[in-house]
Structures are given as C-alpha cells and as structure tokens.
Gaussian input, Z-matrix of N, CA and C with variables (Angstrom, degrees):
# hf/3-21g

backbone

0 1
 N
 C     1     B1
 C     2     B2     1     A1
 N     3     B3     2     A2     1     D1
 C     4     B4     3     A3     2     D2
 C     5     B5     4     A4     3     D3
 N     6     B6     5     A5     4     D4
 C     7     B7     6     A6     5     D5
 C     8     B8     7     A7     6     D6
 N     9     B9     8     A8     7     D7
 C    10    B10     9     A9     8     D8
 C    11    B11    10    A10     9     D9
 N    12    B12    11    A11    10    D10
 C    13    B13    12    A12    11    D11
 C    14    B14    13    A13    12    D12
 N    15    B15    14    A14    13    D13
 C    16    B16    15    A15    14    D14
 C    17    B17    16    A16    15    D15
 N    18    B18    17    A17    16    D16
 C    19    B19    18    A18    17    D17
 C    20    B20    19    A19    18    D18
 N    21    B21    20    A20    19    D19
 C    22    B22    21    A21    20    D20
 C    23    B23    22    A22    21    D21
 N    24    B24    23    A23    22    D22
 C    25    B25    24    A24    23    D23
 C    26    B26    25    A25    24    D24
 N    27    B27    26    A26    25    D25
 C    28    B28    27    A27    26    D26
 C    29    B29    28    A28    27    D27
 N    30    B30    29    A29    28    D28
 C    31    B31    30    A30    29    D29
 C    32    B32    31    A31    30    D30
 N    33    B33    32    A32    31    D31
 C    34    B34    33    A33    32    D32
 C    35    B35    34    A34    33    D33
 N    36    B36    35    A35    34    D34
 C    37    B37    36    A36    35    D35
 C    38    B38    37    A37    36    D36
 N    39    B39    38    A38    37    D37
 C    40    B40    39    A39    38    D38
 C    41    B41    40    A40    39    D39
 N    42    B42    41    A41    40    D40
 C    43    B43    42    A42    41    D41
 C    44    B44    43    A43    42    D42
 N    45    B45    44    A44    43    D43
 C    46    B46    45    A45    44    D44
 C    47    B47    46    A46    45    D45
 N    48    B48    47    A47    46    D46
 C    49    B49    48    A48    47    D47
 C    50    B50    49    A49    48    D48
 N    51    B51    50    A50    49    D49
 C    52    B52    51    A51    50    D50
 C    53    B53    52    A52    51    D51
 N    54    B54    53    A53    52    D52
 C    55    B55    54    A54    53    D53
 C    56    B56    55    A55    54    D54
 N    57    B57    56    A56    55    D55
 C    58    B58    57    A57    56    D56
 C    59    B59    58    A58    57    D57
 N    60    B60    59    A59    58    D58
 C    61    B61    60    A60    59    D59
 C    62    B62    61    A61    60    D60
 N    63    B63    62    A62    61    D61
 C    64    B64    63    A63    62    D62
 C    65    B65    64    A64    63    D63
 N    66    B66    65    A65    64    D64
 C    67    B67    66    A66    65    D65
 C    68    B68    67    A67    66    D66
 N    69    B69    68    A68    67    D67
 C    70    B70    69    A69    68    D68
 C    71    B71    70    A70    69    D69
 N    72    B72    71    A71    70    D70
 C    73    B73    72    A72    71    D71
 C    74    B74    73    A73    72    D72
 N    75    B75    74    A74    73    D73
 C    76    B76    75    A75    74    D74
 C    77    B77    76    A76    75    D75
 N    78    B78    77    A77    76    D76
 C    79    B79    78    A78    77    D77
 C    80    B80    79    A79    78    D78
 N    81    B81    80    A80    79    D79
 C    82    B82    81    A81    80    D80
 C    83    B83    82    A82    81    D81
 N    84    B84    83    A83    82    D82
 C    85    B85    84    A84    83    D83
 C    86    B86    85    A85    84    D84
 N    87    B87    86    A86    85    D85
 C    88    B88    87    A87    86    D86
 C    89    B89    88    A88    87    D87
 N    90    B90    89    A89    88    D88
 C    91    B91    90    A90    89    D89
 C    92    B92    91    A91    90    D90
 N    93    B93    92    A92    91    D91
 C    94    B94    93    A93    92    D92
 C    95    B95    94    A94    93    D93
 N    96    B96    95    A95    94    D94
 C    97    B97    96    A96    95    D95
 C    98    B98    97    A97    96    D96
 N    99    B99    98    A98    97    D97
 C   100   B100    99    A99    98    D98
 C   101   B101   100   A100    99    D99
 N   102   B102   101   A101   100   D100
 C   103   B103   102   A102   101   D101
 C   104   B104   103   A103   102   D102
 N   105   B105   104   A104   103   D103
 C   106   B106   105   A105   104   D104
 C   107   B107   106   A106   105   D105
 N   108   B108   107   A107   106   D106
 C   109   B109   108   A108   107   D107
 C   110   B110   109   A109   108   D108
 N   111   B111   110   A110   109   D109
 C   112   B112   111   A111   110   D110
 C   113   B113   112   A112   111   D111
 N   114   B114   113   A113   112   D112
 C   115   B115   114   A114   113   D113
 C   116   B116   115   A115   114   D114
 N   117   B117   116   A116   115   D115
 C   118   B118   117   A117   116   D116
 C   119   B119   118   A118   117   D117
 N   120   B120   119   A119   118   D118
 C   121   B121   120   A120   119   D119
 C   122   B122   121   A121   120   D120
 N   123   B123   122   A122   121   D121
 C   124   B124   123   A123   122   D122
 C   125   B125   124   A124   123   D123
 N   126   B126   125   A125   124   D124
 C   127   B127   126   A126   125   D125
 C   128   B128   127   A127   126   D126
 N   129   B129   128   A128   127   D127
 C   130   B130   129   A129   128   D128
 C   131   B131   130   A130   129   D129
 N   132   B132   131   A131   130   D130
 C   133   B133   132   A132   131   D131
 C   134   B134   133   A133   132   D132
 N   135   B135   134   A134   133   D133
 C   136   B136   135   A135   134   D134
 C   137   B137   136   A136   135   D135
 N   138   B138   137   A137   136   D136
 C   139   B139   138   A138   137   D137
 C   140   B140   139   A139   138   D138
 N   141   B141   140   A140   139   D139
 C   142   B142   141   A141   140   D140
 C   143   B143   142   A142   141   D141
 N   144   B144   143   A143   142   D142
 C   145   B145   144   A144   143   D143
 C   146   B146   145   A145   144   D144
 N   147   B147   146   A146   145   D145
 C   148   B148   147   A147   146   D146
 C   149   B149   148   A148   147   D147
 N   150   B150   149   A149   148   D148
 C   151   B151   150   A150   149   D149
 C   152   B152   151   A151   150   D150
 N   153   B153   152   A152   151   D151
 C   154   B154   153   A153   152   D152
 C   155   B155   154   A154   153   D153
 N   156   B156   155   A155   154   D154
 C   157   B157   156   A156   155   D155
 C   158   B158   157   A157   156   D156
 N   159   B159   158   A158   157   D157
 C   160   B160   159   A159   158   D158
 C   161   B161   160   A160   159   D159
 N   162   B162   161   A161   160   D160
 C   163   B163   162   A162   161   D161
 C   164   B164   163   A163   162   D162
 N   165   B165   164   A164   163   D163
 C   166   B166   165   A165   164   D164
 C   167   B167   166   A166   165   D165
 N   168   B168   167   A167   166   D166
 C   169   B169   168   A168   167   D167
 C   170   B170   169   A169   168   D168
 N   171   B171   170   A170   169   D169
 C   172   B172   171   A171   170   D170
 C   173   B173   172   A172   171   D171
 N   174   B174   173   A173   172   D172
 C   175   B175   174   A174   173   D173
 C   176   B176   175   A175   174   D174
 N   177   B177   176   A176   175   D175
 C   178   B178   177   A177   176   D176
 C   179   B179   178   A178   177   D177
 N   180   B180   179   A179   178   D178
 C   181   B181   180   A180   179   D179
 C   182   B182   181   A181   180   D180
 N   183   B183   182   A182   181   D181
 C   184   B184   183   A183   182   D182
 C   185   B185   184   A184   183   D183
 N   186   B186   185   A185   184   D184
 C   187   B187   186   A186   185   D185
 C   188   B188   187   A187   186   D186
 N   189   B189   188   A188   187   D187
 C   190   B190   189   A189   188   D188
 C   191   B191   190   A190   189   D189
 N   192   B192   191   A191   190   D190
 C   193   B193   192   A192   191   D191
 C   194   B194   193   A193   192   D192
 N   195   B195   194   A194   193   D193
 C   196   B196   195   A195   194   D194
 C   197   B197   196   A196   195   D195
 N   198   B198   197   A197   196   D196
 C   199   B199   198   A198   197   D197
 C   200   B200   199   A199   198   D198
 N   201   B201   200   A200   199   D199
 C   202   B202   201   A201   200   D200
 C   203   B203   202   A202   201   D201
 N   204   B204   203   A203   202   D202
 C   205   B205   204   A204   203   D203
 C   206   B206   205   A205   204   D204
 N   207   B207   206   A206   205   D205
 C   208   B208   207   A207   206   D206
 C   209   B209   208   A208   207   D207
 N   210   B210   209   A209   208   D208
 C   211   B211   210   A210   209   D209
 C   212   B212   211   A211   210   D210
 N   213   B213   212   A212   211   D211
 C   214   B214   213   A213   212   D212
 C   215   B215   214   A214   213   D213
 N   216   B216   215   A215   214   D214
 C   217   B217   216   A216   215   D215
 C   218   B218   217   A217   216   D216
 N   219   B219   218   A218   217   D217
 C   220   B220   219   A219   218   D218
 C   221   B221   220   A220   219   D219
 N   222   B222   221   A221   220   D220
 C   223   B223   222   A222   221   D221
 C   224   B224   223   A223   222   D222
 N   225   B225   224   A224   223   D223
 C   226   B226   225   A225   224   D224
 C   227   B227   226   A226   225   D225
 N   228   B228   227   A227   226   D226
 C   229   B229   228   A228   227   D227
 C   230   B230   229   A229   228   D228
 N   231   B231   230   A230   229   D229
 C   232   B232   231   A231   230   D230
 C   233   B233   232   A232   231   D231
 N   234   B234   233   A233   232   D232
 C   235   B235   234   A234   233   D233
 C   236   B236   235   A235   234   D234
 N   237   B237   236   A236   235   D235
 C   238   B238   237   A237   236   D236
 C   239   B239   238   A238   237   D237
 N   240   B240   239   A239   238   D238
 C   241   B241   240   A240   239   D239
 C   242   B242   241   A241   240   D240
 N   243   B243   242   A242   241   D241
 C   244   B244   243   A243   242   D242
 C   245   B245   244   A244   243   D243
 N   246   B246   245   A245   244   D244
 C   247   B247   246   A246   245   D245
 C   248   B248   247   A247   246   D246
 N   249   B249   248   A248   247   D247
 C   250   B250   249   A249   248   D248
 C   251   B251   250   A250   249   D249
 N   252   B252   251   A251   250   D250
 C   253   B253   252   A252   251   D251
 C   254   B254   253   A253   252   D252

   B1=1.4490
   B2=1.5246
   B3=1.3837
   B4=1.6098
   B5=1.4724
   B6=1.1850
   B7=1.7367
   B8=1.6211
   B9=1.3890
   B10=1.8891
   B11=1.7707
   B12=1.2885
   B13=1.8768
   B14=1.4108
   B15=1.3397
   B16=1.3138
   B17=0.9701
   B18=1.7421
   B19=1.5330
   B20=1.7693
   B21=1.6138
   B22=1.4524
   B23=1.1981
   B24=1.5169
   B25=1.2540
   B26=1.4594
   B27=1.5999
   B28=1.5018
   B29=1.7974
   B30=1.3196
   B31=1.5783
   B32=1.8885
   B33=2.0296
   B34=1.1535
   B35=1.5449
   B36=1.4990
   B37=1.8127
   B38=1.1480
   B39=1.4109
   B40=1.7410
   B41=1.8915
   B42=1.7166
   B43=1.3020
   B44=1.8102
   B45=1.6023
   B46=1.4350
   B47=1.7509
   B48=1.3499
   B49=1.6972
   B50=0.9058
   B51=1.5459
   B52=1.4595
   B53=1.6824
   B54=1.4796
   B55=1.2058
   B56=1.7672
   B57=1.7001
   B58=1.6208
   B59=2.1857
   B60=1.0846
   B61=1.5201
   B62=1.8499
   B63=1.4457
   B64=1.6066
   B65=1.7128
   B66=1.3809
   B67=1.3375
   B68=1.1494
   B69=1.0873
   B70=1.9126
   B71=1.3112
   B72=1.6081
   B73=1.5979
   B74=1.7732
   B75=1.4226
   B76=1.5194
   B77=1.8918
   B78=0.9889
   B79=1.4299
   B80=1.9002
   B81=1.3435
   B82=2.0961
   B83=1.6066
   B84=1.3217
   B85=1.2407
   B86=1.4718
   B87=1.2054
   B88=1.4052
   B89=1.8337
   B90=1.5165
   B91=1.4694
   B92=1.3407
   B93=1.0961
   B94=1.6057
   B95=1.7257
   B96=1.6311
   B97=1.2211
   B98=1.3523
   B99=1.5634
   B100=1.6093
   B101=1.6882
   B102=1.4338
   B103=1.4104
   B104=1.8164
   B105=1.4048
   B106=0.9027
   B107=1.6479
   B108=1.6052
   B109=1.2161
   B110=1.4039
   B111=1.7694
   B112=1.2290
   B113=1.6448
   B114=1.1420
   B115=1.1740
   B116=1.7952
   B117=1.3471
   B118=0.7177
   B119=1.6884
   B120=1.6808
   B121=1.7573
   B122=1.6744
   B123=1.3688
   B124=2.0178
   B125=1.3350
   B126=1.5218
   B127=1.0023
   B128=2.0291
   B129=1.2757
   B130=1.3908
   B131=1.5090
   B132=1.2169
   B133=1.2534
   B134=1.5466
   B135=1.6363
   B136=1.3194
   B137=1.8381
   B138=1.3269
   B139=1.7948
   B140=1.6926
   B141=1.0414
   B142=1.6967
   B143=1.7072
   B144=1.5236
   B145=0.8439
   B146=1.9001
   B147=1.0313
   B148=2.0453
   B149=1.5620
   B150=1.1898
   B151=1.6548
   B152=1.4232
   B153=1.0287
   B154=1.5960
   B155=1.5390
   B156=1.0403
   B157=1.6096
   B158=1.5571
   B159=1.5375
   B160=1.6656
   B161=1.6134
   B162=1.5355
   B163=1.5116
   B164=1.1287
   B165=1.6884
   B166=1.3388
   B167=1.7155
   B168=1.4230
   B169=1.4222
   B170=1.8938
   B171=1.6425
   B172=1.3842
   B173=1.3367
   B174=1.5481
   B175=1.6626
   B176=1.3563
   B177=1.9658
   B178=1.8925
   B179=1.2911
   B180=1.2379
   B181=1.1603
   B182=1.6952
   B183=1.4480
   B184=1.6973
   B185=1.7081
   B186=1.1210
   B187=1.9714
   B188=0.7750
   B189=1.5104
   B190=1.5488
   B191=1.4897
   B192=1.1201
   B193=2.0570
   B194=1.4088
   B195=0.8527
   B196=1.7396
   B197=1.6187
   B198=1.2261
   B199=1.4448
   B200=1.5375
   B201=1.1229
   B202=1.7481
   B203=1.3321
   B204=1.9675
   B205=1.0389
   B206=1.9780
   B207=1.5102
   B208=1.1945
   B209=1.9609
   B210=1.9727
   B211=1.3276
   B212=1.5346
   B213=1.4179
   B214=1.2650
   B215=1.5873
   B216=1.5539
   B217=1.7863
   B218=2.0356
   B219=1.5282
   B220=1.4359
   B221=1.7903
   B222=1.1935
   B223=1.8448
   B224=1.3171
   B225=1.8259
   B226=1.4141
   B227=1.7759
   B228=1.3801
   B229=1.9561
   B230=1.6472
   B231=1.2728
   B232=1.3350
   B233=1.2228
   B234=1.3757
   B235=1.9428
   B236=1.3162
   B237=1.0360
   B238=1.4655
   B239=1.5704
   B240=1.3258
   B241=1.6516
   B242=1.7837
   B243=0.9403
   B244=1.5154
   B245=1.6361
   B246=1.5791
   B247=1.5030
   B248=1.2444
   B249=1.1981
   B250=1.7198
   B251=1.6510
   B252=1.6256
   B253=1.5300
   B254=1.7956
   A1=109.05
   A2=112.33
   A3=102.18
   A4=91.41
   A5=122.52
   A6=149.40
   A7=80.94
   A8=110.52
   A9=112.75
   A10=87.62
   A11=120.58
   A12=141.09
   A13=86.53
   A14=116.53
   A15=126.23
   A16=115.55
   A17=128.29
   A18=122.74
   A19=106.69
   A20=114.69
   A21=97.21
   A22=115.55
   A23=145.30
   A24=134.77
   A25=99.16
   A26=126.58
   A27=139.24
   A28=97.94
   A29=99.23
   A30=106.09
   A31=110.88
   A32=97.54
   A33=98.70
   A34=108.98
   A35=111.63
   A36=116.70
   A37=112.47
   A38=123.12
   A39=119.76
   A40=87.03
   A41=117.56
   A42=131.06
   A43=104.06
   A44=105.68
   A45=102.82
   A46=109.30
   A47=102.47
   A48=92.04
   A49=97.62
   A50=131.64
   A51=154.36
   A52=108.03
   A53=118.02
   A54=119.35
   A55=114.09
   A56=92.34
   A57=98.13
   A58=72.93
   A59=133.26
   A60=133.07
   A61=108.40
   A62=93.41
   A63=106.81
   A64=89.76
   A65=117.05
   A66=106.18
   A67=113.61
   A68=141.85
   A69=143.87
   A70=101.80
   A71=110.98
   A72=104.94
   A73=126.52
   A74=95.59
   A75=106.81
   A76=100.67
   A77=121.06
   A78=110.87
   A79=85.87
   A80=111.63
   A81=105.30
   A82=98.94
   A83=122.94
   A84=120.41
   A85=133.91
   A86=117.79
   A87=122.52
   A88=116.00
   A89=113.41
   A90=102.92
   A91=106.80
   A92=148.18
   A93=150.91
   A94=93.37
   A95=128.78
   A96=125.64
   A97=132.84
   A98=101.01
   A99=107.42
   A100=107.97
   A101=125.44
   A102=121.73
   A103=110.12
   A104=104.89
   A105=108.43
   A106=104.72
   A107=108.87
   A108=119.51
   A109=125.77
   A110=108.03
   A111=138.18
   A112=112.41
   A113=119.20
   A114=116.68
   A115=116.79
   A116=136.42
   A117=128.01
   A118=106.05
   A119=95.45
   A120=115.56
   A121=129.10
   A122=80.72
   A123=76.80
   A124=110.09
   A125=125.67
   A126=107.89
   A127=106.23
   A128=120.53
   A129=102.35
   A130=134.64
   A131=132.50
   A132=129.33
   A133=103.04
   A134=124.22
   A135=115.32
   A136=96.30
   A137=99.53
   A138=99.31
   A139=110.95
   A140=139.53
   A141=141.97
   A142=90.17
   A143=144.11
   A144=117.49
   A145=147.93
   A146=87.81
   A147=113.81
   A148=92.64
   A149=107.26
   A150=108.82
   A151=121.47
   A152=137.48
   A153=141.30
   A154=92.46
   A155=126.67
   A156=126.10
   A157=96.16
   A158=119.50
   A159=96.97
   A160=115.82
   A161=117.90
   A162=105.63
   A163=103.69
   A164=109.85
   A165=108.63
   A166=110.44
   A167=102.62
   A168=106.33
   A169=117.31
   A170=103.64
   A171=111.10
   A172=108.01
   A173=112.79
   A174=99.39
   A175=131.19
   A176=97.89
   A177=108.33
   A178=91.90
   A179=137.75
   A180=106.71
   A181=104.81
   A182=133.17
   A183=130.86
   A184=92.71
   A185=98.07
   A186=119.83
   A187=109.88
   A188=127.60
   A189=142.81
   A190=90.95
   A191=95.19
   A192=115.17
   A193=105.75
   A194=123.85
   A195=139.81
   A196=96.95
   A197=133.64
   A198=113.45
   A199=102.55
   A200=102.06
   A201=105.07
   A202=127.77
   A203=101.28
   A204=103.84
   A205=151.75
   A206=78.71
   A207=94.79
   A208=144.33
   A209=77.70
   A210=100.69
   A211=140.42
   A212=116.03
   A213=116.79
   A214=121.87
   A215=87.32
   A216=95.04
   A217=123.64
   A218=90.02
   A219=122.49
   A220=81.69
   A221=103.36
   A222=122.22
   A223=110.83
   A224=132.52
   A225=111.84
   A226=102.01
   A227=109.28
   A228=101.77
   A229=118.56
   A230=137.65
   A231=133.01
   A232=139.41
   A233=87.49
   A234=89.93
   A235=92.89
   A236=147.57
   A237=125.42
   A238=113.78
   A239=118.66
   A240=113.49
   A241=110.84
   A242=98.32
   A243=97.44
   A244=129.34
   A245=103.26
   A246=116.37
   A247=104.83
   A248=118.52
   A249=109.49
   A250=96.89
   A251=108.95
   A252=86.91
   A253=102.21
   D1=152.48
   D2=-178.11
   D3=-138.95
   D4=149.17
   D5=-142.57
   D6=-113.48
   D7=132.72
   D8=164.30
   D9=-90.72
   D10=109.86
   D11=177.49
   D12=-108.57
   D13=132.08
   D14=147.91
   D15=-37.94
   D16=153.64
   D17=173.54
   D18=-93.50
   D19=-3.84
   D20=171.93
   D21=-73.10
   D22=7.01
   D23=-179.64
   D24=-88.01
   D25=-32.37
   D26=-168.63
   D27=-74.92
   D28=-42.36
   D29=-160.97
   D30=-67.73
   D31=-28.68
   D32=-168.84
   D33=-89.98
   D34=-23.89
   D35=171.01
   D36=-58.70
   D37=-14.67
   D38=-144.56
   D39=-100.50
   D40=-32.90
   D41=-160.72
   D42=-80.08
   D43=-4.16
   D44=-177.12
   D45=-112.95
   D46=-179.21
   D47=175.32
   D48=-105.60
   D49=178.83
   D50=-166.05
   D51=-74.89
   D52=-16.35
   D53=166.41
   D54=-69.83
   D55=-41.59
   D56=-133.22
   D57=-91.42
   D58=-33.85
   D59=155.04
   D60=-13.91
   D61=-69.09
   D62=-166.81
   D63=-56.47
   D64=-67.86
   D65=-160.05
   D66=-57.80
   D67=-47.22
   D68=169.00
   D69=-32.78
   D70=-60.31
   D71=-176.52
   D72=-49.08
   D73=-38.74
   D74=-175.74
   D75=-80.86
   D76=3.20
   D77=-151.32
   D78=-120.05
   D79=-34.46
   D80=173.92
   D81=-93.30
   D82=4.09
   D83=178.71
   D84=90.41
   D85=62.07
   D86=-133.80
   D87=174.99
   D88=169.14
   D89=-177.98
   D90=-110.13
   D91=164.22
   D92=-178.56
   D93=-75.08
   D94=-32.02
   D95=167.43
   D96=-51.47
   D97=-50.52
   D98=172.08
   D99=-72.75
   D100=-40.25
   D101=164.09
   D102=-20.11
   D103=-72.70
   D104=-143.08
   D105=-88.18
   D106=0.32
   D107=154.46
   D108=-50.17
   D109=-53.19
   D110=173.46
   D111=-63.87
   D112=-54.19
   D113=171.10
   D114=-70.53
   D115=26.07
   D116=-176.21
   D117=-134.07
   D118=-7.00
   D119=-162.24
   D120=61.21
   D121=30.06
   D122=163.40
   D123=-125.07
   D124=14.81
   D125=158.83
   D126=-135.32
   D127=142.10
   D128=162.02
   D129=-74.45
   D130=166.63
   D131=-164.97
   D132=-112.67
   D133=140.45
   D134=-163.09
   D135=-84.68
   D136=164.65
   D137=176.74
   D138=-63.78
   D139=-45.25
   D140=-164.15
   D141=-73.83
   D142=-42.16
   D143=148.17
   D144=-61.04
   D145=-27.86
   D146=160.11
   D147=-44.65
   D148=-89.04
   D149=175.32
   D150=-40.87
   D151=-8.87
   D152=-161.93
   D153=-111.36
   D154=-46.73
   D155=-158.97
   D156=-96.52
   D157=-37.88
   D158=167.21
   D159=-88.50
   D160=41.42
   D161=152.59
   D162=-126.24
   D163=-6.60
   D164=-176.40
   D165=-70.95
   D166=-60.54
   D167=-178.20
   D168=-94.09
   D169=43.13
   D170=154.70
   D171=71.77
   D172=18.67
   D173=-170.66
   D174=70.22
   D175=15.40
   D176=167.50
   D177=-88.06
   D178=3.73
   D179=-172.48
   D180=-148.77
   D181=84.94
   D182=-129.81
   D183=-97.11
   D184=175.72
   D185=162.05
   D186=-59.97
   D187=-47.15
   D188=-177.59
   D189=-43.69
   D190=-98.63
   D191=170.18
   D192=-4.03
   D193=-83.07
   D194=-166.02
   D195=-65.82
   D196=-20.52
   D197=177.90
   D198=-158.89
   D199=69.96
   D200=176.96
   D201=-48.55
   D202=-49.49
   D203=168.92
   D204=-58.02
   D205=-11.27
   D206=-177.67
   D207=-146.99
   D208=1.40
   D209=162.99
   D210=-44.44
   D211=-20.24
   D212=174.12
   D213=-78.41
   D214=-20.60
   D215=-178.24
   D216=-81.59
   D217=-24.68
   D218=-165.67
   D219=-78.72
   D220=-87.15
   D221=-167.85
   D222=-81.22
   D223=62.65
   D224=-161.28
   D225=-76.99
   D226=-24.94
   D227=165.30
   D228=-55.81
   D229=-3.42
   D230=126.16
   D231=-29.55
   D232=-55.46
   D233=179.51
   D234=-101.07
   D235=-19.43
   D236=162.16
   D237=-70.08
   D238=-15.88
   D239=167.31
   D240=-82.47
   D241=-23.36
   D242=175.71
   D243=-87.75
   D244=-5.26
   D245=160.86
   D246=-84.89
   D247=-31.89
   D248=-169.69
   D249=-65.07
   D250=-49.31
   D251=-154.13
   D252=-92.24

C-alpha cells in the first residue's frame, strides 16, 4: 500500500545533511528511517509525531501535508481554523 504523504516532508529532508536528518528525526521523536519511509509513502506517520515535525520545521512542513487523507478527522480545529480565516 502506498500513503498519498505530502512531498514537503521529502522536500524538507532532502534540504538537510545526513547529520542534521538524524537529529530532526530524534528531536519529533522518531528515526530518520521511518521519516524517510513516510516521506517516500510506504509508511504512515503517527499523529503526536504530525504535531512534532510541524513545530519542528515552523509549519514548512503541516498535518495537512503528512496526512491529507485524513487530517480533518484527527485535527477537526483545523478546518474550523481555516473557515475562520
């Protein structure tokens, strides 16, 4: 099965080096392996990490992104922030 993953999670691993990979991974809680599992769509990404990687990388890289398919159900104050604005 392959996961539709946003490509900003791919776009933003690709912008670091192989050091600074490992540390991001260890730092949203997680391995740079399964990352790049996720960023490749064969694996999904759990939500407490979803949240970890979009505060990590400032919101380049959203919930939306990381789980398109199913983000509205997970975060429904998302789409209620996005009617407001």
């Amino acid at each position: 099965m392959v996961y539709s993953c946003g490509m900003e999670l791919k776009k933003y691993l690709t912008g670091l080096t192989t050091h600074e990979r490992q540390k991001f991974a260890v730092s949203v809680g997680t391995t740079y392996g399964h990352l790049a599992n996720v960023a490749n769509g064969y694996k999904p990404l759990n939500e407490k990490v979803c949240v970890a990687v979009e505060q990590r990388t400032g919101n380049i890289v959203t919930r939306k992104d990381l789980r398109p398919d199913d983000w509205h159900l997970i975060w429904p104050e998302l789409q209620e922030q996005a009617v407001a604005a």
